[in-house]
Structures are given as C-alpha cells and as structure tokens.
PAZAFI-659223 format. One line per field, with one value per residue (C-alpha): residue number from 0; x, y, z. Coordinates in steps of 0.5 Angstrom, whole numbers. Last residue first. Layout:
N
midren <- c(NUM,...)
x <- c(X,...)
y <- c(Y,...)
z <- c(Z,...)
END
This chain:
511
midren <- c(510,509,508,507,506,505,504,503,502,501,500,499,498,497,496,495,494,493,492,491,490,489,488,487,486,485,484,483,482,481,480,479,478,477,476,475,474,473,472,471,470,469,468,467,466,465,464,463,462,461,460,459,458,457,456,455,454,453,452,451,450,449,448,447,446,445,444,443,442,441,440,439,438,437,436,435,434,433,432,431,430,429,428,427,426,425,424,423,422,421,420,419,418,417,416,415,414,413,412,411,410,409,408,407,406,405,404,403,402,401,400,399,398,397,396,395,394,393,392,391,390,389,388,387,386,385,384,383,382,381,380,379,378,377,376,375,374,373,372,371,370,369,368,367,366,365,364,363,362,361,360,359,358,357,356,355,354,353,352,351,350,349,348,347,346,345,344,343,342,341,340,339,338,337,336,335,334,333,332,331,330,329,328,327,326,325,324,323,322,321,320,319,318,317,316,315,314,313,312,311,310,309,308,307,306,305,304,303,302,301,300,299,298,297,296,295,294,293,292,291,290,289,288,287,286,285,284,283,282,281,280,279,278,277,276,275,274,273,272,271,270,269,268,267,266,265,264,263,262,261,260,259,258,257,256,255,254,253,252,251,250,249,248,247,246,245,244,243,242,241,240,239,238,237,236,235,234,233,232,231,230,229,228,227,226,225,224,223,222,221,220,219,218,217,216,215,214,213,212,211,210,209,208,207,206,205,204,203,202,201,200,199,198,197,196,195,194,193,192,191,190,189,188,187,186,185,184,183,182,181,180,179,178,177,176,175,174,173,172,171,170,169,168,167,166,165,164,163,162,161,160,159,158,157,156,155,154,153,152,151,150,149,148,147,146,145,144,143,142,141,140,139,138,137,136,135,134,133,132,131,130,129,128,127,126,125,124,123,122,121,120,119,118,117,116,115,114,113,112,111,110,109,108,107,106,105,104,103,102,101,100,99,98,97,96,95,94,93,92,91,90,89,88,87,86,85,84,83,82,81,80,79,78,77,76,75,74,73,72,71,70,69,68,67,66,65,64,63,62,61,60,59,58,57,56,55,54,53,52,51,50,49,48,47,46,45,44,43,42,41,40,39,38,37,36,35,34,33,32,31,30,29,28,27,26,25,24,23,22,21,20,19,18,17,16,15,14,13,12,11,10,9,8,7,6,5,4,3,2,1,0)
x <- c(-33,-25,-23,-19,-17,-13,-12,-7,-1,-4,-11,-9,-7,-14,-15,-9,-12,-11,-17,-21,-21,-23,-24,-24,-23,-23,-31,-29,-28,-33,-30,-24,-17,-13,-10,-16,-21,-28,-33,-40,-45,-51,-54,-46,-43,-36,-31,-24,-18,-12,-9,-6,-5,-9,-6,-5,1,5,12,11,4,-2,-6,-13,-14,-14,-16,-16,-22,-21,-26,-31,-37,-37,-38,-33,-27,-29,-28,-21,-18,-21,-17,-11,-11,-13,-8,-3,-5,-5,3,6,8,4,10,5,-1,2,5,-2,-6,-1,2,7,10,15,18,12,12,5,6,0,-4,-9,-10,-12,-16,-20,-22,-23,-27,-31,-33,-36,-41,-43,-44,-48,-48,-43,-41,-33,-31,-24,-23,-26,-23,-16,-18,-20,-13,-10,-13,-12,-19,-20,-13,-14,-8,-7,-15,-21,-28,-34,-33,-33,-40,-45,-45,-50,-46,-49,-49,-46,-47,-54,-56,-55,-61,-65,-59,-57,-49,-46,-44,-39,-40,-36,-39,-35,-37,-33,-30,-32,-33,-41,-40,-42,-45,-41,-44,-40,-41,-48,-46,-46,-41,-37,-30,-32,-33,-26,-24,-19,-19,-24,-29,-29,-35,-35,-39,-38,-43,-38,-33,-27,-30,-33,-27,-26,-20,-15,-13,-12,-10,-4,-6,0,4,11,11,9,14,20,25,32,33,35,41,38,34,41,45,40,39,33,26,21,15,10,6,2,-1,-6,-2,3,7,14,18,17,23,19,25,22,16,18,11,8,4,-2,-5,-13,-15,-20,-16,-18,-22,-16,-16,-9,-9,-4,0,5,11,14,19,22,29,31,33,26,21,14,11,3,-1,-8,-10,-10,-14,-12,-16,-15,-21,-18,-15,-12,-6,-7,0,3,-5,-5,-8,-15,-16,-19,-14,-15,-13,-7,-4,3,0,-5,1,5,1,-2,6,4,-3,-1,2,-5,-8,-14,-11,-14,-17,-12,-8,-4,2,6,14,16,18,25,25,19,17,11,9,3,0,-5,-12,-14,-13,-6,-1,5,7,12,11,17,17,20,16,11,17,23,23,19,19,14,17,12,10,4,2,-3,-1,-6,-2,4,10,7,8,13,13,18,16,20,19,23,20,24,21,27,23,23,16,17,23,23,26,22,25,21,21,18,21,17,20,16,17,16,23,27,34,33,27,24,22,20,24,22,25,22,26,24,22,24,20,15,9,12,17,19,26,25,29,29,30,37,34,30,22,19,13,14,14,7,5,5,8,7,9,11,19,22,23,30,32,35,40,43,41,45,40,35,37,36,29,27,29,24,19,19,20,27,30,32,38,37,33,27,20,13,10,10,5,2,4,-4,-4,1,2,1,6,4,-3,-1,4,-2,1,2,0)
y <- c(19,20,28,33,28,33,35,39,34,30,35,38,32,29,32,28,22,15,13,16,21,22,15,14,6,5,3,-4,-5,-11,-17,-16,-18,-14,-11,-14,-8,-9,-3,-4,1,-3,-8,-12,-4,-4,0,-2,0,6,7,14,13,14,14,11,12,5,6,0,2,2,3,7,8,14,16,14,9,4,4,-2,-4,-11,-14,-20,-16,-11,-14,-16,-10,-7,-12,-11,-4,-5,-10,-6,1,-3,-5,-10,-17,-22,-20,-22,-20,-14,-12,-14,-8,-3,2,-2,-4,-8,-3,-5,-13,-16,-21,-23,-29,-30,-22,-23,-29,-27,-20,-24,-29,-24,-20,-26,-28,-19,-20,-27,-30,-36,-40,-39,-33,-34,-38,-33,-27,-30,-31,-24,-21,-25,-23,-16,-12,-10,-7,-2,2,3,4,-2,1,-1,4,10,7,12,12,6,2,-4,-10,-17,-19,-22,-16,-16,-11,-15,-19,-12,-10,-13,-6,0,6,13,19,24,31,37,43,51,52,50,43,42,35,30,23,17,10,10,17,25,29,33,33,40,43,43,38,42,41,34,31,23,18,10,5,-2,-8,-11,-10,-6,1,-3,-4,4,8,9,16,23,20,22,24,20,24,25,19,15,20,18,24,23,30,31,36,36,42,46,44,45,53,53,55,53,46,47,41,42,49,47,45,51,53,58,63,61,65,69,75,82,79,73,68,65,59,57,50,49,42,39,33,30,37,41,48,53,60,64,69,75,77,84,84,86,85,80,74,75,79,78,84,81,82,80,73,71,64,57,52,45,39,32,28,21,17,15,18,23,26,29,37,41,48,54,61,67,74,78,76,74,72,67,64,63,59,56,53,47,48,54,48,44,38,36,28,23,16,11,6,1,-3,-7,-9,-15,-16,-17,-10,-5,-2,1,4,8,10,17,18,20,28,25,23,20,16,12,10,8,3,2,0,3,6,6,8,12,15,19,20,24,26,31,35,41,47,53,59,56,52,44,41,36,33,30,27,24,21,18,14,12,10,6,2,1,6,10,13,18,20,23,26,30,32,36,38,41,42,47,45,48,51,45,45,45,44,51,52,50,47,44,41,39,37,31,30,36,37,43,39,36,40,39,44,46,46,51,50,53,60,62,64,70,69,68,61,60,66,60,62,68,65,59,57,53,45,44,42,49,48,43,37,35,39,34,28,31,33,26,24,29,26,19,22,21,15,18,20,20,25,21,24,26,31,39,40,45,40,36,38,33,29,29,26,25,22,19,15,13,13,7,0)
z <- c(33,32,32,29,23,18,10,8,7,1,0,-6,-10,-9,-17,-19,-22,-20,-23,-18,-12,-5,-2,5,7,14,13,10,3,2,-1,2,0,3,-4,-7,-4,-5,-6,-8,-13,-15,-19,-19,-21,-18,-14,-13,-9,-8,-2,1,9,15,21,29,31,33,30,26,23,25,18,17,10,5,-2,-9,-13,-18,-23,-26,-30,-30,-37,-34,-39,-34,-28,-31,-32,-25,-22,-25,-24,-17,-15,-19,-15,-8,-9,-14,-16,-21,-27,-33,-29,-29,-35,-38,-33,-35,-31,-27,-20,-17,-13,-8,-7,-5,-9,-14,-14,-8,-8,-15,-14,-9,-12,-19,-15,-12,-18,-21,-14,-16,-22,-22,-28,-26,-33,-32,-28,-27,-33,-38,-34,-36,-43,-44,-40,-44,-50,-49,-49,-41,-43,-37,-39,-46,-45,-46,-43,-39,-33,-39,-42,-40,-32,-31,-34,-38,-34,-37,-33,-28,-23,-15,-13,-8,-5,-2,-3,3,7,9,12,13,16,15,21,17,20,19,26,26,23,16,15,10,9,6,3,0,-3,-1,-4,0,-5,-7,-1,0,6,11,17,19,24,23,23,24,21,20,17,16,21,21,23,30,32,35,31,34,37,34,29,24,16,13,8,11,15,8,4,6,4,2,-1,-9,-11,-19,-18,-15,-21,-26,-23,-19,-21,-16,-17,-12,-9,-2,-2,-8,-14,-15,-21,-19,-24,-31,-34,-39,-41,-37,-34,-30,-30,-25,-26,-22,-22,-22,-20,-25,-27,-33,-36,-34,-31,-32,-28,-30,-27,-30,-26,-24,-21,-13,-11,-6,-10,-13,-9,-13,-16,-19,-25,-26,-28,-34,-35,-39,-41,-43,-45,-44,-51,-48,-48,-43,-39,-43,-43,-51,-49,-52,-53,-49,-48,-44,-47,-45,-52,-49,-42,-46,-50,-44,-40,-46,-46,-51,-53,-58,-62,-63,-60,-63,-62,-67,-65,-63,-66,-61,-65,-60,-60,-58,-51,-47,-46,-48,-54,-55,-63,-62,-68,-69,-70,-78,-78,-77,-71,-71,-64,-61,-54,-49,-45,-36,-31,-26,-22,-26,-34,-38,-45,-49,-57,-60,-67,-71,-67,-70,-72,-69,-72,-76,-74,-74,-69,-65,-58,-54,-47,-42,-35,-29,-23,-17,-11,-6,-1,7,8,0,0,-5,-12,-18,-24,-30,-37,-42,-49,-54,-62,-67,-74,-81,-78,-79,-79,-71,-69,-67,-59,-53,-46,-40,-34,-28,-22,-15,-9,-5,2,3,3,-4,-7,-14,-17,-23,-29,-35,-43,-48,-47,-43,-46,-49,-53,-60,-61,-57,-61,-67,-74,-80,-87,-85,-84,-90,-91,-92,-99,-101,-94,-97,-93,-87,-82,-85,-82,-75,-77,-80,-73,-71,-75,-72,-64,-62,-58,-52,-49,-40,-36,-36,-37,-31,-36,-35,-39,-34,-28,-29,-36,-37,-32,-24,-20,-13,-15,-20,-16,-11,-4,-2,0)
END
C-alpha cells in the first residue's frame, strides 16, 4: 500500500505540461529523426519557416530550456525540465521537450519514477501534432511509446525490453501547438486560451483552458519583479495550477498544485540536489486516537471530524456522509456494507455512467486477450455479477505478491510480473471485472493503517468499485470482498485531483 503514484505525479496538464519523463537520451520521436536527418541537407531542401508561426514561438522564453525543483509538502522529491522552440533545420516544426525526476523513500523502499515527452507541430497558428516520443522508465515499468499523428487518429509503437514491440491505433488528438505552454500563449496576448492536451500517461485528449490573472510584484532573489499569473484547468483533473511568469525574459518562475506540491525555479545543478525524503510518514494524515473495532467490521460504521476538506469532495454517496460543522469542520460518516440481494443483477451489465466503466484503454487493457481469457476462466459460467467479481477479487489477492518497486502501469504488465502494490491489485482488478461485463474503476484515498511506530493514521491506498445492480467496493490488495468502513475515498482512476489534500487534510476527532 502507497501513495497512488498518479496522485503524486501529475502529468501532463496536471503540471502544465510538464510531464513526468526520464533524464537520459532518447529515441527520437518519428519526425524528429526526420529532422535531425535534415540538418544534413543543402539548405534548399529543407522544408521553409511558414509565413507567420504560432505565438507559443513568439512569447519570451529561457534560452536553452529550464529546470525546476518539485516540492511535496515543503520537502524536494524531484526536478521538472522543459524547453519550447523550432526543431533544428526544420523551421515548419515546433519541437517541445517536458520532463520530470522523481525519487523518494516510500516505507522501506526506494521509488524512483523517470519520464520523458517529446512532441513535435506544426510551426504555424493552430499547427497541429504530428509525432512524439514518450518514455518511462523505474517505477510503473519501463517502455517507450512512439506515435504519429493524422487527422485520421494516431499509431502508437510501444516498446518494452525483452517483449515484442506493439502497435495501438488510437482516435486522432486535437491537440495543436498553442496547447503546448498555453500559460505563456495567454500571457502573450493577455486573453485567455481554450484548447485541448494528449494525457502523456493514457494517451487520452482531455479539454485544457488557461486563465490570466492580474499581475503580481514578487520579490525574486531579494529584488522586486514584476510576474504574469495564469491559472490552468484540465478536464481530466480538475484542479486548478497557477503558474508565474517572469515578465521581462519569461522565465517561468513557480507552479503550484494547492499548498501542497509546487515546482520552483533553480538552476540545473540546484534542481537535481535531490533529499531523501520518506513519503509515507510525511503524508499520512495522523489520528487523534485508533479507530474504534466496529469500523472494521461488515456492516461497519465510523465517523470523523475533518480540517481542510474542500467542498468539492463533499459529495454525499452510499458509503460516506458529510455535514457541515459550526467552526468550519467536517462530520465524515463512513459506512460499508454487502450489496443488497435484491438488487444483485446478471452480467453483462450496462454501465449505468455512460460506458466510461465499461471500456479497454492503453492502461486497462479489458480488451487483451490475456486479459479475456483469464477472466473466462476465473469466472466461468457464473451469471451472478457480484459472486464474479468475488472470484477476481479473490484470485488476485490469491495471486499477486505483495511487493512494491515492483510496479506497472499497464493491466497486461502485471498480470505478466503477479507482483506489486495496491495501485497493481486494482488495476489488474478493474481490467478483469471489465472484460467480465462489469462495470469497474479504481478508487484513490485513504485507509486506517497502525503501523511500526504505533501512530494511528490514514494512508494514501487505492482499490476497487464495481457495479453488481449496485455500486460495491471491495479491495483485492487485502482481499476484502467489502471495502470496510477504514477506507476513504477522494479520487478516481489515480488521477491528480486528490493532490491538493495530501499533507492539507486533518482528522481533529474519531467519533
């Protein structure tokens, strides 16, 4: 059990497009080796700069990229890099370069996660994106995605060592070049600016919009400057990151994800000094006292007054209750029971969200057909949703090693490896209710550990909801079949909307 790692590293539009990438050399994506190849040309042959370009190449930026520290409640668990300009010998084509370094003790283990993107436009107003290059390696395994992009959808290569390479073909992104630093695009032109971002992570196309703010004098190595301030919003994450800007050369100065995680500039040297920082003790929300037997037992009931819970995640469900306290806290009721016999429905059922809990993606991979065939034999002939999901729950926590630094981002690579954390167990778990026709998504929050050191806490965990007639939880990390009433849930799909609260969030009082 851990913090879900999409939870600490947001991607993509999640850290304004600073992705979470490796710092080593890369494969280049297809038409940047296209474009390496061209510097060798007589300069006639190579393709010509259009007749205006996007503003993203005309807003003031470092020379050369820039690096920022990352901080997680005030403590340094990584370096960003990101850089922004024309490919060299190829000035049709806008190159952009994101990357990220995460390392951390996680309990008694070393987590170390490395993450690169490379994208390539189109050089002129809305341009589109045409090739990138994303690669990942340490924790959640190690691949690198290849993909060109048509108006048609895209093909992904993925590569991973020892494994033949796979082709994906995906619906197209609408991505364009402006979407690439909309922060400094909108400062540029002092309007706000809507468009769309490729998640480096599921390859998905999530809605992005960018919003000036009035600008600030911040005191910057102990002068005054003055900075721009952008607001970014993603439709994936739906936590707003501010961004300020330096406003005579464009340096981006800080980002900030709630009061939690903010990334800072520092020169390369600085940003790569790393702490050893042990992210469990410094993320657990701590107890007041152990919680009482009774929040462990099915049915189980236990309530808690909380600090800092935005009224965003107050939304009332059949598992937890929120009221409003006089001095600003919050009374969490937290329950946990069998689904009612009444309602348990035949599969395959139809998801009664849309589709969304029903569908294959690069990470769910409901669709493989080892994925498929072991569903077929876990389940068998039983039409019974919820008896089904049992088996899977039972069979994975039967069947995969508790072992974290052993973990992977894709539901094939672990049934492959049978080893990994809770965020593996759930994956897995999620792949194979679908491919059941049981509608399925994992959950992100808390649950009630004791550990070594004897302080009662909550820790970051991820497990399982499914739809059996009704909504259920049930977590295969432990095994249960009902999640018990210990489990808090904030978040889904390992997204980075819980981010905000890790380190921010309190338990005042165990009712």
């Amino acid at each position: 059990m851990r913090l879900p790692r999409k939870a600490l590293l947001p991607v993509g539009a999640a850290l304004l497009s600073l992705a979470l990438v490796q710092c080593k050399k890369q494969e280049p994506a297809p038409e940047a080796a296209q474009v390496q190849a061209g510097t060798q040309q007589p300069q006639a042959q190579q393709a010509q700069a259009p007749a205006t370009v996007s503003d993203v190449l005309k807003a003031p930026r470092p020379r050369g990229g820039e690096y920022m520290g990352l901080y997680l409640v005030g403590k340094k668990v990584g370096y960003v890099f990101n850089d922004l300009g024309p490919v060299p010998g190829r000035a049709d084509r806008v190159r952009s370069i994101n990357e990220l370094h995460f390392k951390a003790q996680v309990g008694a283990r070393l987590s170390e996660r490395v993450h690169r993107e490379e994208r390539i436009y189109e050089a002129q107003p809305g341009g589109r994106l045409v090739a990138f290059t994303i690669e990942q390696r340490g924790d959640g395994g190690t691949q690198t995605l290849v993909g060109t992009v048509s108006a048609g959808g895209m093909s992904v290569v993925r590569k991973r060592p020892g494994l033949p390479d796979e082709t994906v073909n995906l619906p197209a992104t609408t991505e364009v070049v402006e979407d690439a630093d909309q922060v400094r695009v909108a400062l540029l032109r002092q309007a706000n600016v809507s468009g769309s971002w490729m998640d480096g992570t599921d390859l998905g196309t999530y809605k992005l919009s960018t919003t000036v703010q009035p600008a600030e004098e911040r005191l910057i190595s102990g002068v005054k400057v003055k900075v721009g301030k952008a607001v970014s919003v993603s439709d994936k994450e739906k936590v707003p990151i501010t961004a300020w800007v330096a406003a005579e050369d464009g340096r981006l100065l800080e980002l900030e994800l709630g009061q939690t995680m903010k990334a800072r500039s520092e020169p390369e040297q600085v940003a790569k000094s790393l702490e050893m920082v042990e992210v469990f003790g410094l993320t657990r929300v701590v107890l007041p006292r152990a919680l009482p037997p009774e929040a462990q037992t099915i049915p189980g009931q236990v309530k808690l007054v909380m600090e800092n819970l935005p009224e965003r995640f107050q939304r009332d469900t059949y598992r937890q209750k929120y009221e409003a306290q006089p001095d600003g806290r919050v009374l969490v009721t937290l329950s946990a029971r069998a689904p009612e016999p009444k309602r348990l429905a035949p599969r395959p059922l139809a998801d009664p969200e849309g589709g969304d809990n029903l569908k294959s993606s690069i990470i769910v991979e409901s669709d493989s057909p080892q994925i498929r065939e072991l569903a077929t034999q876990l389940v068998g002939s039983e039409k019974d949703a919820y008896t089904a999901a049992k088996k899977i729950v039972g069979w994975v926590a039967a069947n995969l090693k508790k072992d974290y630094g052993a973990s992977a981002d894709r539901a094939t690579d672990v049934l492959r490896q049978r080893k990994g954390d809770c965020t593996e167990h759930s994956l897995l778990t999620v792949s194979l209710l679908r491919a059941s026709g049981i509608p399925a998504r994992r959950v992100d929050g808390v649950i009630y550990m004791v550990n070594q050191d004897g302080v009662p806490a909550l820790y970051w965990h991820e497990w399982v909801e499914a739809f059996v007639g009704e909504w259920t939880q049930l977590d295969p990390t432990f095994n249960q079949v009902v999640a018990d009433a210990t489990h808090f849930g904030v978040g889904r799909e390992g997204n980075a909307e819980i981010t905000p609260l890790i380190g921010a969030l309190k338990v005042v009082e165990v009712k």
